[in-house]
FILUM-971282 format. One line per 10 residues: number of its first residue (from 1); for each residue x, y, z of N, C-alpha, C, O. Coordinates in Angstrom, 2 decimals. Example, Ala and Ser with C-alpha at 12.3 -4.5 7.8 and 13.67 -1.06 7.14 Angstrom:
2
1 = 13.19,-5.69,7.80,12.30,-4.50,7.80,13.20,-3.30,7.80,14.24,-3.32,8.46 | 12.85,-2.25,7.08,13.67,-1.06,7.14,12.90,0.03,7.87,13.41,1.14,8.04 .
This chain:
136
1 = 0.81,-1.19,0.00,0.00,0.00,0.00,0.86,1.26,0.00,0.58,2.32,-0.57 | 1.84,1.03,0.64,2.79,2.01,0.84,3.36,2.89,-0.17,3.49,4.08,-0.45 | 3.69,1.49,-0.66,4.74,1.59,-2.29,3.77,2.23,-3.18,4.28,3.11,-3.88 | 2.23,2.00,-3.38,1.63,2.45,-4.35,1.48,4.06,-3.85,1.54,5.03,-4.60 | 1.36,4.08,-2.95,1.56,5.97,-2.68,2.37,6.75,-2.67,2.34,7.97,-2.84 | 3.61,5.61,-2.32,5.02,6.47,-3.40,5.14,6.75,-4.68,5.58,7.82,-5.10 | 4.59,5.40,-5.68,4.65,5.36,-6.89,4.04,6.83,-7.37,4.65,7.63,-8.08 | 2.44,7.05,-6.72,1.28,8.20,-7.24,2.30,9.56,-7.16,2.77,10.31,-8.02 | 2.40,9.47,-5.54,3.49,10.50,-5.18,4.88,11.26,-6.53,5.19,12.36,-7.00 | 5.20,10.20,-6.60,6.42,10.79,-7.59,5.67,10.70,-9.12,6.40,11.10,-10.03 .
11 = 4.54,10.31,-9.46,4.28,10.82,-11.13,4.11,12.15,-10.78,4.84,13.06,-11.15 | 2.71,12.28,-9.74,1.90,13.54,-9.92,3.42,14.69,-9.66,3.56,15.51,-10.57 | 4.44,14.76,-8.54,5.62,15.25,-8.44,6.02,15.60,-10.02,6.05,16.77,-10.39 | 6.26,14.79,-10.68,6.99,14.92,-12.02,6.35,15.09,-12.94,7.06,14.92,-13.94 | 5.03,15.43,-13.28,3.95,16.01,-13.70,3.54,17.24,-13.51,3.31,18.22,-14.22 | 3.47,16.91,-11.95,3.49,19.24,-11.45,5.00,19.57,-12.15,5.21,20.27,-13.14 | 5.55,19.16,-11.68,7.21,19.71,-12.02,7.30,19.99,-13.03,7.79,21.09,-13.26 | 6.93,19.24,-14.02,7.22,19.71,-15.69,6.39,20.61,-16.13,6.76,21.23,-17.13 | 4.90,20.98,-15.49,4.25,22.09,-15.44,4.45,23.37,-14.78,4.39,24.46,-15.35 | 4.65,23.20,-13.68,4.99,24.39,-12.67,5.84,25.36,-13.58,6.57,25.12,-14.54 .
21 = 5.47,26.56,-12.96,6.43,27.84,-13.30,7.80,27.72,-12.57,8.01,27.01,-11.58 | 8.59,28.43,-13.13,9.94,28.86,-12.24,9.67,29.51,-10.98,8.72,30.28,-10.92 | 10.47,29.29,-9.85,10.54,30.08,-8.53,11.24,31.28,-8.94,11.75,31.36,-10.06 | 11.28,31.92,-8.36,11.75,33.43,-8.43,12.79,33.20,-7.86,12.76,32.10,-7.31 | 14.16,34.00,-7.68,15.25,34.56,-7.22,14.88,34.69,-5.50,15.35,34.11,-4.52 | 14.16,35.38,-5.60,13.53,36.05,-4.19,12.50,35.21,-3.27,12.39,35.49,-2.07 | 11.51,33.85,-4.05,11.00,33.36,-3.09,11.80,31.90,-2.71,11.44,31.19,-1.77 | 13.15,31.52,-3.75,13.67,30.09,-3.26,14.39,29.48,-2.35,14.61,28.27,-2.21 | 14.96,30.94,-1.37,15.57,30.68,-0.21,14.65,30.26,0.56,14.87,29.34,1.34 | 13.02,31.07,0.46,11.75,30.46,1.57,11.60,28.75,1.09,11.85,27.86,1.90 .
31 = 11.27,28.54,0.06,11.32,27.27,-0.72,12.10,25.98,-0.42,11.72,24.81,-0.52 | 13.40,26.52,0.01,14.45,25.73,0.22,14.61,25.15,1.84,15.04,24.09,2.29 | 14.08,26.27,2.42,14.19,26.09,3.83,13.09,25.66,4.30,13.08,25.46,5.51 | 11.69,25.34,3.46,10.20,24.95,4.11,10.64,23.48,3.46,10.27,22.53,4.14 | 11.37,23.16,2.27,11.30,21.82,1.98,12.34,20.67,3.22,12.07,19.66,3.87 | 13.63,21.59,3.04,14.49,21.10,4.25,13.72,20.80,5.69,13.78,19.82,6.44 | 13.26,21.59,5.75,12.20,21.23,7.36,11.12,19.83,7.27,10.95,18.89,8.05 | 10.61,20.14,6.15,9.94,19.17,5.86,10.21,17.81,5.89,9.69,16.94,6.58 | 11.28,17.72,4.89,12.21,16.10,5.06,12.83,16.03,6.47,13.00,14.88,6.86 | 13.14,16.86,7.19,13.46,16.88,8.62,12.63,15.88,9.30,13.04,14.88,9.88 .
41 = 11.10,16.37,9.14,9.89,16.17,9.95,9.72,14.78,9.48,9.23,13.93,10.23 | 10.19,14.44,7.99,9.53,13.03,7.72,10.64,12.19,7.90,10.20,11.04,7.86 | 11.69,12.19,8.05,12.72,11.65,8.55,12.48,10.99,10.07,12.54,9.83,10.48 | 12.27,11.91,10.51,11.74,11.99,11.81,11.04,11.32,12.16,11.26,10.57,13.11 | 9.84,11.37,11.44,8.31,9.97,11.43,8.55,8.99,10.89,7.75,8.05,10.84 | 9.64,9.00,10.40,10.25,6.98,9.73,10.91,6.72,10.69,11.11,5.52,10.85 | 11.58,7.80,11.86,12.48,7.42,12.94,11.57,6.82,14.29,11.98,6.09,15.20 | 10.64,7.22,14.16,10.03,6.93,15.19,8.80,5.65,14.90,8.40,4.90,15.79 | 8.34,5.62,13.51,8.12,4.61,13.22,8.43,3.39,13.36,7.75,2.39,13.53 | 10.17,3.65,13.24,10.69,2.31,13.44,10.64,1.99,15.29,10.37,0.95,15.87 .
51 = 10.94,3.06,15.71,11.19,2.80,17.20,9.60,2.87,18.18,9.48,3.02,19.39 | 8.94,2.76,17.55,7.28,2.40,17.56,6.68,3.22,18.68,5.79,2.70,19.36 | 7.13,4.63,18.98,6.27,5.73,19.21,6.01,6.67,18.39,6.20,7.88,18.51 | 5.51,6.02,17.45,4.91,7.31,16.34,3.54,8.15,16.54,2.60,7.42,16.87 | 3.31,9.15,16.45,1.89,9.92,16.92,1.67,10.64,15.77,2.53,11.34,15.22 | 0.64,10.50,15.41,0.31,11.87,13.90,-0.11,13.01,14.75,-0.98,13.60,14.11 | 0.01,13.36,15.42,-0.48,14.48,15.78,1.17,15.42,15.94,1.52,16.55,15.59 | 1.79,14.44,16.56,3.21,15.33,16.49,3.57,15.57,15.36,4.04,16.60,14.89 | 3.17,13.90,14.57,4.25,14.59,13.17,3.55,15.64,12.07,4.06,16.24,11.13 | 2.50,15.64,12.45,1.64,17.30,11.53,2.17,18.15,12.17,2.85,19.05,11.68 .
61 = 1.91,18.00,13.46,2.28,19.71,13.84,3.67,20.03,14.10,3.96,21.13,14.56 | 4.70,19.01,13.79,6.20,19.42,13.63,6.31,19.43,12.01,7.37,19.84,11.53 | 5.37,19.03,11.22,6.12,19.32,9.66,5.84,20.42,9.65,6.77,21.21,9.48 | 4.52,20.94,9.83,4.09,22.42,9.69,4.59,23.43,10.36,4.79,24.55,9.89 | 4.92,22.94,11.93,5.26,23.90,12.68,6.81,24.01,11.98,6.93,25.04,11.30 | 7.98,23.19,12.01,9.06,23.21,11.44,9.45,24.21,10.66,10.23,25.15,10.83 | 8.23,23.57,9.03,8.93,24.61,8.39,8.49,26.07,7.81,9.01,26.82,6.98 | 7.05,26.17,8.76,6.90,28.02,9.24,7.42,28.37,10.05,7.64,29.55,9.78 | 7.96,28.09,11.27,9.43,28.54,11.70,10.86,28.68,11.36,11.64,29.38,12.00 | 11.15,27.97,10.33,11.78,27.99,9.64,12.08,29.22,8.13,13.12,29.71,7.70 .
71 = 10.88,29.35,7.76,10.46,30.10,6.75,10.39,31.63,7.67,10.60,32.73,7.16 | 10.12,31.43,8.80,9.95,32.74,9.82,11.25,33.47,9.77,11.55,34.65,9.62 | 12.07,32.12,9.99,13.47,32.60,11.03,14.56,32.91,9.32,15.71,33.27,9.54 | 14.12,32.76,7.71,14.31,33.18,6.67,13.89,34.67,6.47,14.66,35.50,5.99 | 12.46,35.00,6.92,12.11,36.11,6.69,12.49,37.23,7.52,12.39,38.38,7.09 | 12.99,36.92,8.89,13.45,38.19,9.87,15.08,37.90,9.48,15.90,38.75,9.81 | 15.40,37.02,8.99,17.12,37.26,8.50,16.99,38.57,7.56,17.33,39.72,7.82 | 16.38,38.02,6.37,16.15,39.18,5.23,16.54,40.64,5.55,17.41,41.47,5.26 | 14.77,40.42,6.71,14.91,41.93,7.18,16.14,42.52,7.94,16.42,43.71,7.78 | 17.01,41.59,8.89,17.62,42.18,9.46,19.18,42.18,8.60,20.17,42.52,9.25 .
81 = 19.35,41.82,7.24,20.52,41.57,6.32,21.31,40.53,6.90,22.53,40.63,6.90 | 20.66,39.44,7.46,21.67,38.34,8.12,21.66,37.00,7.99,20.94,36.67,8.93 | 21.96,36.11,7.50,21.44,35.02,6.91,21.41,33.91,8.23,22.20,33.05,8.62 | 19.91,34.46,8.76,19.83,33.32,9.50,19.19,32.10,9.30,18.96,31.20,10.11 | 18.95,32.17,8.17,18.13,30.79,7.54,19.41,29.55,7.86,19.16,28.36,8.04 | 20.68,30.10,7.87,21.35,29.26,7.71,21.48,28.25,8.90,21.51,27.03,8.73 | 21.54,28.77,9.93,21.73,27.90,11.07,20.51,26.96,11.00,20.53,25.75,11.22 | 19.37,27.78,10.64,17.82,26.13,10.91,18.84,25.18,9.71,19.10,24.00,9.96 | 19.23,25.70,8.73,20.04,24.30,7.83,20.53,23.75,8.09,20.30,22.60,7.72 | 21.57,23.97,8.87,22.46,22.98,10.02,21.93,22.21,10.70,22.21,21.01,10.65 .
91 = 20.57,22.93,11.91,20.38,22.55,12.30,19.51,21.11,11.93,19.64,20.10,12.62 | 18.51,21.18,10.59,17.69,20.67,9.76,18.22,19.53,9.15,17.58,18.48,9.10 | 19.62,19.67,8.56,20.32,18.72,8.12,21.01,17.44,9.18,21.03,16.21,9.14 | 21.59,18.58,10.18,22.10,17.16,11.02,21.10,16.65,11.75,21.44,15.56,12.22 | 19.75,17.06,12.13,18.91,16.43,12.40,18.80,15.19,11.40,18.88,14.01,11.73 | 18.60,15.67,10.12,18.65,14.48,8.78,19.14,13.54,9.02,18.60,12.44,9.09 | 20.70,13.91,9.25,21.85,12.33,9.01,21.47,11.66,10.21,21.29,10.44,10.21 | 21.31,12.47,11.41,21.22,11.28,12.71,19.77,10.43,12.20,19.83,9.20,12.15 | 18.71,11.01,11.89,17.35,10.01,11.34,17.56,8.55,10.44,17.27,7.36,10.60 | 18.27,9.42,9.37,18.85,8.39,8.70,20.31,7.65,9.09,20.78,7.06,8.12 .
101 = 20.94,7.59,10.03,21.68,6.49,10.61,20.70,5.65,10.89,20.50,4.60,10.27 | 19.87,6.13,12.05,19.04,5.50,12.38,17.93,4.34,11.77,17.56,3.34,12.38 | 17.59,4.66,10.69,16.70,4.17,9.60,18.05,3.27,9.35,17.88,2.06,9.55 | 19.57,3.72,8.87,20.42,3.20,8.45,20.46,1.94,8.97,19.85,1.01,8.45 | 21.18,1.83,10.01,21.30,1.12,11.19,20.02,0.23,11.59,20.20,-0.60,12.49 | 18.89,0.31,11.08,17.74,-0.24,11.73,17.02,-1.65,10.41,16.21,-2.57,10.57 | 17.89,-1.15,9.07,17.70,-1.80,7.83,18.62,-2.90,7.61,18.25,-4.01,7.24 | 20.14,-2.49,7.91,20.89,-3.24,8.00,20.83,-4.40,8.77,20.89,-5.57,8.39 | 20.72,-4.01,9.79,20.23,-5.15,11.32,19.22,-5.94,10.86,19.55,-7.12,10.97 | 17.64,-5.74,10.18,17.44,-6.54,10.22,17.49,-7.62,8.82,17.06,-8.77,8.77 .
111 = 18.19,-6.79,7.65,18.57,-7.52,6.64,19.70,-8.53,7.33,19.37,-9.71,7.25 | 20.78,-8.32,7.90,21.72,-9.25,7.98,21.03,-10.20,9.17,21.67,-11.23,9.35 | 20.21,-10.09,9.74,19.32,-11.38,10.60,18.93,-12.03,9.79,19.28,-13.21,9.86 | 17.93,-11.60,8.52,17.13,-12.21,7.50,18.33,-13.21,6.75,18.06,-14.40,6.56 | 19.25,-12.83,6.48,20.36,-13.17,5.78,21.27,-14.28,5.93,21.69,-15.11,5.12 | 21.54,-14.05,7.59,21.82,-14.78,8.46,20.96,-15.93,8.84,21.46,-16.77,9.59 | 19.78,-16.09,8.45,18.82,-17.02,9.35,18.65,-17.89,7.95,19.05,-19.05,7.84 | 18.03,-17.19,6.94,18.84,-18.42,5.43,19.84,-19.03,5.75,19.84,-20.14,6.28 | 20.74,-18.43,5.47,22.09,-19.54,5.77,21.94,-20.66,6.54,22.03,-21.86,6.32 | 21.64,-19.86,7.65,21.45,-21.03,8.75,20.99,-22.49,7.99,21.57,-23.51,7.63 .
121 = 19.69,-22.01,7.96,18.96,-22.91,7.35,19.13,-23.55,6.40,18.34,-24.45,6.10 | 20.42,-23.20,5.50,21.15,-24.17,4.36,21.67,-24.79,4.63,21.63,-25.90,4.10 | 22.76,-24.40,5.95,23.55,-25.25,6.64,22.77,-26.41,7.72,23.31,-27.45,8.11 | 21.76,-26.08,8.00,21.19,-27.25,8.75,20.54,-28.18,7.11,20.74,-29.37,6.84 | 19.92,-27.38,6.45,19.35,-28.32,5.23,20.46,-29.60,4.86,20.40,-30.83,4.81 | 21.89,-28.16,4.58,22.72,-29.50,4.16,23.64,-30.75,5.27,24.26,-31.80,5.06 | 23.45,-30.30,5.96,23.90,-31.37,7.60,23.16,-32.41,7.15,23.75,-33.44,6.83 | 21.56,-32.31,7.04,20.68,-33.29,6.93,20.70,-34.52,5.66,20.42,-35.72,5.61 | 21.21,-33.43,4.67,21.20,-34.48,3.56,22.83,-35.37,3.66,23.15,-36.44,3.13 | 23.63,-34.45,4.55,24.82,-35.48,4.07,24.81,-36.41,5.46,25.73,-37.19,5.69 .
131 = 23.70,-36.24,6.34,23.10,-37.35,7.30,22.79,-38.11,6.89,23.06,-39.19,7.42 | 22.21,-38.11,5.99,21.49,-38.77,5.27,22.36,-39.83,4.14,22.16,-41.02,3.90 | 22.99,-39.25,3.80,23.77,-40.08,2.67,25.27,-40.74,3.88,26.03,-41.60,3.43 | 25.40,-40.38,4.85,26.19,-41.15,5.75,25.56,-42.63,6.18,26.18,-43.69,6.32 | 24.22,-42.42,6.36,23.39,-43.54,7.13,23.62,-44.76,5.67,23.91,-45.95,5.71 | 23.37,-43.86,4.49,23.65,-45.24,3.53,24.54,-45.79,3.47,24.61,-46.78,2.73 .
């Protein structure tokens, strides 16, 4: 089910996209910093997904809240000539990599169990058959 709402997800994506107008000069720093927040927030809800306290209520009101604070803390830089958008990026990003270790770390583990537990099971399969051909 999942997969098919990724699939929808990325036509209609690449469908708006090839339609959409250009961003402006002037609105893609807001753009840049509401999307960064965003993947923050969903990073975040695959992180906690896995670690099985996930709540939709947090994760709406941290995507939204995120990245209009974010977009906030873009628009009083402007005004004040100071680029403070930059620090939520830092901050936004290394939030990122620790999520995705996490996700990292949480895929790996249980692929190499899965991986590990085949084997196994070849090696007991084949114990059995050359049990088997011993007894003859």
């Amino acid at each position: 089910m999942i997969f098919i709402a990724i699939l929808i997800g990325c036509i209609l994506g690449a469908l708006i996209g090839m339609n959409a107008p250009m961003i402006s000069y002037t609105y893609s720093s807001y753009l840049a910093i509401a999307v960064i927040a965003a993947l923050d927030s969903v990073f975040g809800g695959i992180t906690s997904v896995i670690n099985k306290n996930f709540d939709l209520k947090i994760f709406v009101t941290g995507f939204f809240g995120n990245a209009i604070l974010a977009i906030l803390l873009t628009i009083l830089g402007q005004r004040l000539n100071v680029d403070i958008y930059l620090a939520a990026i830092v901050v936004f990003v290394g939030r990122m990599f620790i999520n995705l270790a996490i996700i990292r770390r949480y895929y790996v583990d249980k692929w190499s169990k899965k991986f590990e537990e085949i084997k196994n099971k070849n090696v007991k399969a084949k114990e059995k058959v050359e049990a088997k051909a011993d007894e003859k």
